[in-house]
C-alpha positions in Angstrom: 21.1 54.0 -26.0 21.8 54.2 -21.9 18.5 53.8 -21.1 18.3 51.0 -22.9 21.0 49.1 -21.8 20.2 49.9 -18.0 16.8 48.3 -19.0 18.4 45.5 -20.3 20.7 44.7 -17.2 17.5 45.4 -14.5 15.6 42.5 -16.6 18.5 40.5 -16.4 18.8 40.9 -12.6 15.4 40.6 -11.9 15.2 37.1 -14.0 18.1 36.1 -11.6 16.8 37.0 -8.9 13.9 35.6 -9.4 15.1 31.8 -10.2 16.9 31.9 -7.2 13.1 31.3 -5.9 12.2 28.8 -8.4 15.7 26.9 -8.0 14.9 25.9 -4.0 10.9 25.6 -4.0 9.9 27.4 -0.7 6.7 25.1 -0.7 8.2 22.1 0.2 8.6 20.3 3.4 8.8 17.2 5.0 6.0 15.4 6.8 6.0 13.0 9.4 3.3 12.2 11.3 3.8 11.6 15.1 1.3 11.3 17.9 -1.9 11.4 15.9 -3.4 10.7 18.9 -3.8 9.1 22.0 -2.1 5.9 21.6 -1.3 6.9 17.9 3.0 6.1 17.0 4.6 7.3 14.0 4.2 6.0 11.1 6.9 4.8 9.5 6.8 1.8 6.6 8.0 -1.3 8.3 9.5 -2.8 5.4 10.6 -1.4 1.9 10.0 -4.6 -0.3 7.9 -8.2 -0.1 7.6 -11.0 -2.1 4.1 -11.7 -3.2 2.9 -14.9 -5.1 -1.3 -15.9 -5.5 -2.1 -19.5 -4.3 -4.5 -21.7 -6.4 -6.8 -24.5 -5.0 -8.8 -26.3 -7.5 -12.4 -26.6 -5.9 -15.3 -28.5 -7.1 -17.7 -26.0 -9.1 -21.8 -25.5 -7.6 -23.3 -28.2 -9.9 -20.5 -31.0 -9.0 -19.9 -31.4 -12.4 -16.3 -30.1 -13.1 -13.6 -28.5 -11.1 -12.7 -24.5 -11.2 -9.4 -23.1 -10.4 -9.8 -20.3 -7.9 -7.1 -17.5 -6.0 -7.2 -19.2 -2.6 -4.6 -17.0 -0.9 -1.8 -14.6 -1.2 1.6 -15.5 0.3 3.8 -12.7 2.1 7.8 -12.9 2.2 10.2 -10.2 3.3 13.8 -10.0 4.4 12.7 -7.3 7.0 11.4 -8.5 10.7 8.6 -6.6 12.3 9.3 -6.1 16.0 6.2 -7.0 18.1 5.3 -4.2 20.7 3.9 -4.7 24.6 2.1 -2.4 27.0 -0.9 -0.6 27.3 -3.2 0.0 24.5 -0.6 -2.2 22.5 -2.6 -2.9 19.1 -1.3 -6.0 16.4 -0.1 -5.3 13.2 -2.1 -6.5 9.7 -0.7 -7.7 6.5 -3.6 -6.6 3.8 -3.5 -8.0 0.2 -5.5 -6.5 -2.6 -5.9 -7.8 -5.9 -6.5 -5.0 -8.0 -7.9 -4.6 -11.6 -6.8 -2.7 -14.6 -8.7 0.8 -13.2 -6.3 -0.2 -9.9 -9.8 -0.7 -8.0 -9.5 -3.6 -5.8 -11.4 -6.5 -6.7 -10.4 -8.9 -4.1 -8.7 -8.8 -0.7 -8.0 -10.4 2.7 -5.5 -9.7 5.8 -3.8 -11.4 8.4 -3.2 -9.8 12.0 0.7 -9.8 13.3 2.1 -9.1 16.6 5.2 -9.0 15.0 6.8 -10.9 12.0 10.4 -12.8 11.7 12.4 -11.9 8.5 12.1 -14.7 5.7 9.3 -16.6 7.2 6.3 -16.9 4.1 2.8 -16.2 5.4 -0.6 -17.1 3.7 -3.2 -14.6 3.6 -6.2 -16.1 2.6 -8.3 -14.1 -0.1 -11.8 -14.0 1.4 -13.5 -10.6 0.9 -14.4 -10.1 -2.9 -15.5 -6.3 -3.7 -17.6 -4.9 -6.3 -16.6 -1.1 -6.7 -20.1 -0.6 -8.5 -21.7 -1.3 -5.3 -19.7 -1.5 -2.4 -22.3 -3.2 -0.1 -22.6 -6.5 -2.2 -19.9 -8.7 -4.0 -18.9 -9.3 -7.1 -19.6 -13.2 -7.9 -16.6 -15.5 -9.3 -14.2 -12.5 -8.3 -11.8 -15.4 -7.4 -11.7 -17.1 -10.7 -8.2 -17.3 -12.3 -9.3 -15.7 -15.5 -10.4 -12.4 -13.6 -8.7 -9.7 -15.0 -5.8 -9.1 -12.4 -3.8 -6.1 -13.4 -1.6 -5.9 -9.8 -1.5 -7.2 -6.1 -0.9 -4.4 -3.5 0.0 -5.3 -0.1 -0.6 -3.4 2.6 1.8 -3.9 5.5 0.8 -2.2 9.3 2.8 -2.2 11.8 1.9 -3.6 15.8 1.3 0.4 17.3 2.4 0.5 21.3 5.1 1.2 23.4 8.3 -0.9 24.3 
């Protein structure tokens, strides 16, 4: 009956032994990215929320016969300022906005350059590049219509990179 009772307590201290390594995951670790390189600054998010609305303009269609409603821009609004940078090999900012569809490809997009940005102040990014995933060379016709199938905007928000 000893034997099997020292069996018994060896499994047991081996199994707590062992979720002591499960409990604090050796594998993880924190990134951050510094000096990628020459010129290269960290890269840290410059804001951690925007407001984003889509813009319609009704234009006049190819024929001249009717009017279509089409996404002429996305507008950009955050509580956060974006300090501007100066000195050499200082490089603007770009606000990017994607209009993405229900596989989260992007459909759509356009981008603005900053050299920095004041909190509160709403910016238009006009929607001028339409994509077609299919073929990446070519685009997609009527991509701007309002009845595309717009799952989700994604902004993408960059920085100015240089050195005060």
């Amino acid at each position: 009956m000893q034997p099997i009772i020292l069996l018994g307590v060896a499994v047991a201290a081996v199994a707590l032994v062992g979720t002591g390594f499960l409990a604090t995951p050796w594998n993880q670790f924190e990134l951050f990215v510094q000096q990628l390189g020459w010129g290269e600054g960290a890269l840290d998010s410059p804001i951690s929320s925007a407001t984003v609305d889509l813009e319609i303009k009704k234009i006049l269609s190819d024929d001249g016969l009717f009017y279509e409603n089409v996404i002429s821009d996305c507008s950009f609004h955050s509580a956060t300022s974006i300090a501007g940078v100066t000195g050499p090999g200082a490089r603007d900012g770009k606000i990017i906005c994607k209009i993405l569809d229900e596989n989260n490809n992007a459909f759509a997009e356009g981008h603005i350059a900053i050299s920095s940005y004041d909190a509160s102040t709403v910016l238009f990014i006009p929607i001028d590049m339409c994509i077609d995933s299919a073929n990446p060379t070519s685009s997609t016709p009527n991509c701007l219509d309002v009845q595309a199938p717009i799952h989700a905007v994604k902004v993408v928000v960059e920085a100015p990179i240089g050195q005060n």
